[in-house]
C-alpha positions in Angstrom: -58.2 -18.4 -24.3 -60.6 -17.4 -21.6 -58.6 -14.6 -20.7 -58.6 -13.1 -24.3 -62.4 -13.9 -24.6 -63.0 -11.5 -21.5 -60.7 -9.1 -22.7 -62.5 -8.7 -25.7 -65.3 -8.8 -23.9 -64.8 -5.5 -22.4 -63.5 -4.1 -24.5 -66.6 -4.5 -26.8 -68.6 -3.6 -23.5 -66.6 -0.3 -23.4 -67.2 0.9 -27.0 -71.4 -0.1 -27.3 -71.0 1.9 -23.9 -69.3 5.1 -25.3 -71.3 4.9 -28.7 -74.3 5.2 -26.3 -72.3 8.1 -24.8 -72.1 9.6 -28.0 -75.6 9.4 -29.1 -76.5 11.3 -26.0 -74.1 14.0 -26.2 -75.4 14.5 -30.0 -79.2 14.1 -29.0 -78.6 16.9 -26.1 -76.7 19.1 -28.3 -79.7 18.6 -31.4 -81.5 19.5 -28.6 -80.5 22.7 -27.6 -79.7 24.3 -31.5 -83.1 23.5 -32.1 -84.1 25.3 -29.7 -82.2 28.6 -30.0 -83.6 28.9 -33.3 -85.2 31.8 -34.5 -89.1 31.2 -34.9 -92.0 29.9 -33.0 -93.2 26.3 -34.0 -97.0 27.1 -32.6 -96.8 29.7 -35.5 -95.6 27.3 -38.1 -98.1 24.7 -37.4 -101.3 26.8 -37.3 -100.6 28.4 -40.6 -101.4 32.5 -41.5 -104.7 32.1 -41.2 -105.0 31.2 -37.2 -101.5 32.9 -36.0 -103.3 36.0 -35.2 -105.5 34.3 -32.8 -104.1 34.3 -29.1 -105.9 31.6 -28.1 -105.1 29.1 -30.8 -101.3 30.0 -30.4 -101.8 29.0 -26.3 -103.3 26.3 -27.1 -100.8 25.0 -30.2 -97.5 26.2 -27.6 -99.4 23.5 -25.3 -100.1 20.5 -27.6 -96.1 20.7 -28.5 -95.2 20.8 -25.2 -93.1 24.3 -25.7 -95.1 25.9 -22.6 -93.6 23.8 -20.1 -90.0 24.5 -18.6 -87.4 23.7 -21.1 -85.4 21.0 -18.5 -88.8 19.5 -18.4 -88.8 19.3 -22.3 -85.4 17.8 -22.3 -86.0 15.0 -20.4 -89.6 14.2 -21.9 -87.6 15.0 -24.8 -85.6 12.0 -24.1 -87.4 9.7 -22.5 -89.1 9.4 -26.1 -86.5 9.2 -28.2 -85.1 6.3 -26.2 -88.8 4.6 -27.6 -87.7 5.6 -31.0 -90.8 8.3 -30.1 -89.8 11.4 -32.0 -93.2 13.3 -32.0 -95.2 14.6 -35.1 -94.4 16.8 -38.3 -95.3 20.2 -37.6 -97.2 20.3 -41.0 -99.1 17.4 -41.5 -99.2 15.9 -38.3 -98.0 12.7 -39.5 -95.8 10.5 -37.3 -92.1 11.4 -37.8 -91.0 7.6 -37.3 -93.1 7.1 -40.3 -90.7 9.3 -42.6 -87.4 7.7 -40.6 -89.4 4.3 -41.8 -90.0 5.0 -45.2 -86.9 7.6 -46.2 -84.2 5.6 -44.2 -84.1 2.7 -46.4 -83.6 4.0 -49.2 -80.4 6.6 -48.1 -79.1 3.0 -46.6 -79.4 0.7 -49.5 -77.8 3.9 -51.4 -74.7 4.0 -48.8 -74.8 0.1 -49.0 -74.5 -0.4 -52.4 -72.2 2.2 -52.8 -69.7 1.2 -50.5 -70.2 -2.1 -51.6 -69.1 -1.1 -55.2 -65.9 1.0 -53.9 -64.6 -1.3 -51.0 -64.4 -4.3 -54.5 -62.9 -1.6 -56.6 -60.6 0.1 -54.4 -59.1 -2.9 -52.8 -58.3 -4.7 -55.7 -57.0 -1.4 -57.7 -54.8 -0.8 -54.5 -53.5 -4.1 -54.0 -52.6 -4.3 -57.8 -50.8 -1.0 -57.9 -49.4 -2.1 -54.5 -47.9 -5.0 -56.5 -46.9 -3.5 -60.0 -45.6 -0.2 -57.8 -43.6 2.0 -60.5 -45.2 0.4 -63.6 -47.9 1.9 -65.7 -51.1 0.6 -63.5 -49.5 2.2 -60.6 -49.1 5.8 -62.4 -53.0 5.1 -63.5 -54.0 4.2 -60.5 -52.5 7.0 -58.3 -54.0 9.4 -60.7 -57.3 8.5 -60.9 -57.2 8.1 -57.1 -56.2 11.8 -56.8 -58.9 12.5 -59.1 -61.8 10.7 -57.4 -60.7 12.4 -54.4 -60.6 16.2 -55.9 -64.0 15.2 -57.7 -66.8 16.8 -56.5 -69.7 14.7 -56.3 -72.2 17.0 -58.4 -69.4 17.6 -60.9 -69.1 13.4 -61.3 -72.9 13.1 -61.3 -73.7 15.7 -63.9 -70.8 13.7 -65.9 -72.4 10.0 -65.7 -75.7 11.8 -66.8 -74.7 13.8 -69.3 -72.8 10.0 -71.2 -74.7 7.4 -69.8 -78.0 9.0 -70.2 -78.4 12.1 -72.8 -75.5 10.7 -75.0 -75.5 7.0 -74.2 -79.6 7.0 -73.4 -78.3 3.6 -71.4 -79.8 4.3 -68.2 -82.4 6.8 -66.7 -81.5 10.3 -65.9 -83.4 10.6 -62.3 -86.4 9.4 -60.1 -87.3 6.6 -58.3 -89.0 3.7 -58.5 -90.3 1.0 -55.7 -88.6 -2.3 -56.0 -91.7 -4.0 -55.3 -93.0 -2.2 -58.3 -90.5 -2.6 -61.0 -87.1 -4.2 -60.0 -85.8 -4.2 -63.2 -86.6 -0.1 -62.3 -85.6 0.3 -59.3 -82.1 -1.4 -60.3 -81.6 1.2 -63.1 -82.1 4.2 -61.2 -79.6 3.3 -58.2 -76.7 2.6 -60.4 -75.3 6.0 -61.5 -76.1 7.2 -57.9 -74.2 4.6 -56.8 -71.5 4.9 -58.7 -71.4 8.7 -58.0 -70.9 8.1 -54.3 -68.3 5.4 -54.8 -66.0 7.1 -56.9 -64.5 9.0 -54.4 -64.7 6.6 -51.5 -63.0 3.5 -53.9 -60.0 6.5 -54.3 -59.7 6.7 -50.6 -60.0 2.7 -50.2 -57.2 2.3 -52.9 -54.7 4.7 -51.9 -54.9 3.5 -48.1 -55.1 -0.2 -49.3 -51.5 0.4 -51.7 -49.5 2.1 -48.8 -50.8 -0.2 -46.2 -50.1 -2.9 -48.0 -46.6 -1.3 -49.5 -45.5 -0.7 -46.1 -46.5 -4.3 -44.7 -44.7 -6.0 -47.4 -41.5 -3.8 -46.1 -41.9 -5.5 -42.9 -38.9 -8.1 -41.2 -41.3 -11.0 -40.8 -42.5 -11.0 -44.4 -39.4 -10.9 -45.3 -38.4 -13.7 -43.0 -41.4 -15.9 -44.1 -39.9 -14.9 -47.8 -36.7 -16.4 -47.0 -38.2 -19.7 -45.5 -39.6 -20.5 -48.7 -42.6 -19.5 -48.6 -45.1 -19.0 -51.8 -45.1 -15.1 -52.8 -49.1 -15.8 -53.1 -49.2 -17.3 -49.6 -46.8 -14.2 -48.2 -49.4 -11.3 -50.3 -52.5 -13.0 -49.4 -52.0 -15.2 -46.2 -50.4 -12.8 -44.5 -49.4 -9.3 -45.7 -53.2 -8.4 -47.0 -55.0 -9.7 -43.6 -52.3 -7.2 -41.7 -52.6 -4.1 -44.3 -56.4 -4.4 -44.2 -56.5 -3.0 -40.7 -56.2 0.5 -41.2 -58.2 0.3 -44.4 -61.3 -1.4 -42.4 -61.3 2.1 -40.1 -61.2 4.2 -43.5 -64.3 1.9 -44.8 -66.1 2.9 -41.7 -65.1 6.6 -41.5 -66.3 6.6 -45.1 -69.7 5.1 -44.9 -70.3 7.1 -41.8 -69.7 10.3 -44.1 -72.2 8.9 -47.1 -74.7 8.8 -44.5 -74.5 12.7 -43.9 -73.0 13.3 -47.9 -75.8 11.4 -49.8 -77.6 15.3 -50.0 -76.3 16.5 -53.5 -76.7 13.3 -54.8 -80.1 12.5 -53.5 -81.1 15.7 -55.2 -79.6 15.4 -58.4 -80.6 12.2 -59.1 -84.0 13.0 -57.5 -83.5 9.9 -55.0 -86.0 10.5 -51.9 -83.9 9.6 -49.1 -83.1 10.9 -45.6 -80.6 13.4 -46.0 -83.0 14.9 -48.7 -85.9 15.0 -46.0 -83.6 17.0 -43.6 -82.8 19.5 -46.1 -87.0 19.8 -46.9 -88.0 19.6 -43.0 -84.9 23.0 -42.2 -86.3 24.6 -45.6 -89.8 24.1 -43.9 -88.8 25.2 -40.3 -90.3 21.9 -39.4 -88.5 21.4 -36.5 -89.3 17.9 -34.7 -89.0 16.4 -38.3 -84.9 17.7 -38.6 -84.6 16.2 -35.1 -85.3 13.0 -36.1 -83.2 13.1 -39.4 -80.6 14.5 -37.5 -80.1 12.2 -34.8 -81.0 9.1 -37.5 -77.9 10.2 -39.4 -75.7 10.8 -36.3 -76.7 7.7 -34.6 -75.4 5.6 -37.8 -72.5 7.4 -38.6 -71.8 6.5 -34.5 -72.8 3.0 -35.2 -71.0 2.4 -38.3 -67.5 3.9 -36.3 -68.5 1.5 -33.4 -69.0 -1.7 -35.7 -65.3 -0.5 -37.2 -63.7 -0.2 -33.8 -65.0 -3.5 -32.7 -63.6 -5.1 -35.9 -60.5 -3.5 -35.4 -60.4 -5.0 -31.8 -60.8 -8.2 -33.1 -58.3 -8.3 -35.5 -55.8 -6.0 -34.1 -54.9 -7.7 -29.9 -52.8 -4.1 -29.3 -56.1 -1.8 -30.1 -57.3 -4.1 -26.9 
């Protein structure tokens, strides 16, 4: 026992260790894009009216810390991130942790939800089709899987707003409201983004969980515990599911790592002011420290969401150890 416990051990040590890795690697290569990039950030924060004057530019280039050597950037660069310090918008001044603060939230409890809503539905769609394989449900299922994976997002949001809100008038069309305001509101608005986002990932979810699950149930030593007598409920769900849920546990990770980054078309057309919707105003605006921030925000969660998944799948799974 205590030799699997420190085996674990390091192997959890190992993977916090490379997903640190990773967030460097991303934050140094944010970094130097940024960089590279045409336009001087002195001149987007003074405005027209004071880029003309030399001495305001000088002293702008100074304030942002662009004068100085550019290894001497990187690691000041650094040294404040790693304090969650990510400097000021180039517009307004206003702390960039404040945005993270306020626009972060809302993209997660977007991702949550959603993946909530498709990890119910595409489990329990795969392991029926899994289970009636050949019959009708399984044809239904495998289609609409194909489908939710071909769907484009804006093409499925459009849809739900077109029924449920211009035809149906069930739910509202766009916006957003606090929860602290109006939670009967709030709950309104987030449901046909939701759904929008976890049509495609409950396809993925249900097509991984049938094969998995297919392919365990194949196996000698469900066919073994079959032939000792065993319940075909205690077989499906004591044993094949917890073994076919492996692989599907890495595709529920690798999926809300990609909401995290994908949330931008349906942020926008359902008018939901989150994140991924802030990086897309702060590279419109050349606002440069600002799409640092979102950037590595987004990057470091899509690493941390794969790390959580990799540790689970450690824990379950003694050969990934």
């Amino acid at each position: 026992m205590q030799r699997r416990c420190r085996r674990l051990s390091r192997f959890f040590i190992r993977r916090i260790l490379l997903a640190l890795l990773q967030v460097f690697i991303i934050a140094t290569i944010v970094f130097s894009i940024i960089h590279v990039m045409p336009g001087d950030p002195a001149l987007l924060a003074l405005g027209t009216e004071r880029q003309q004057d030399p001495a305001a530019v000088a002293e702008m280039r100074h304030k942002l810390g662009i004068d100085r050597p550019l290894i001497e950037q990187y690691t000041t660069w650094l040294r404040n991130i790693s304090k969650f310090d990510f400097g000021n918008s180039l517009f307004n001044n206003e702390p960039i942790k404040n945005y993270l603060a306020q626009r972060l939230p809302r993209t997660l409890e977007l991702a949550i939800i959603s993946t909530i809503i498709a990890v119910f539905i595409g489990i329990v769609s795969g392991v029926i089709a899994a289970l009636r394989r050949g019959s009708a449900i399984d044809v239904g299922v495998t289609t609409l899987t194909a489908l939710g994976i071909s769907l484009p997002v804006y093409v499925l949001g459009t849809l739900f707003i077109l029924i449920f809100c211009i035809n149906l008038k069930w739910l509202p069309a766009s916006g957003f409201v606090k929860f602290s305001q109006d939670p009967a509101g709030h709950i309104l608005r987030l449901i046909l983004p939701s759904l929008t986002l976890a049509f495609g990932m409950s396809a993925s979810i249900a097509r991984m969980t049938r094969s998995s699950l297919l392919e365990t149930l194949n196996k000698e030593y469900i066919q073994t515990l079959r032939a000792k007598g065993l319940s075909k409920k205690a077989v499906i769900f004591k044993h094949a599911l917890r073994n076919a849920l492996i692989p599907v546990i890495t595709i529920i990770g690798l999926q809300f790592g990609n909401l995290m980054g994908g949330t931008v078309l349906v942020e926008y057309l359902f008018n939901w002011p989150g994140l991924s919707t802030l990086l897309v105003e702060a590279v419109s605006h050349r606002d440069y420290p600002l799409a640092q921030g979102c950037i590595i925000a987004i990057a470091s969660l899509f690493i941390f969401s794969n790390m959580i998944v990799d540790l689970l799948y450690g824990f379950l799974d003694p050969r990934v150890r």
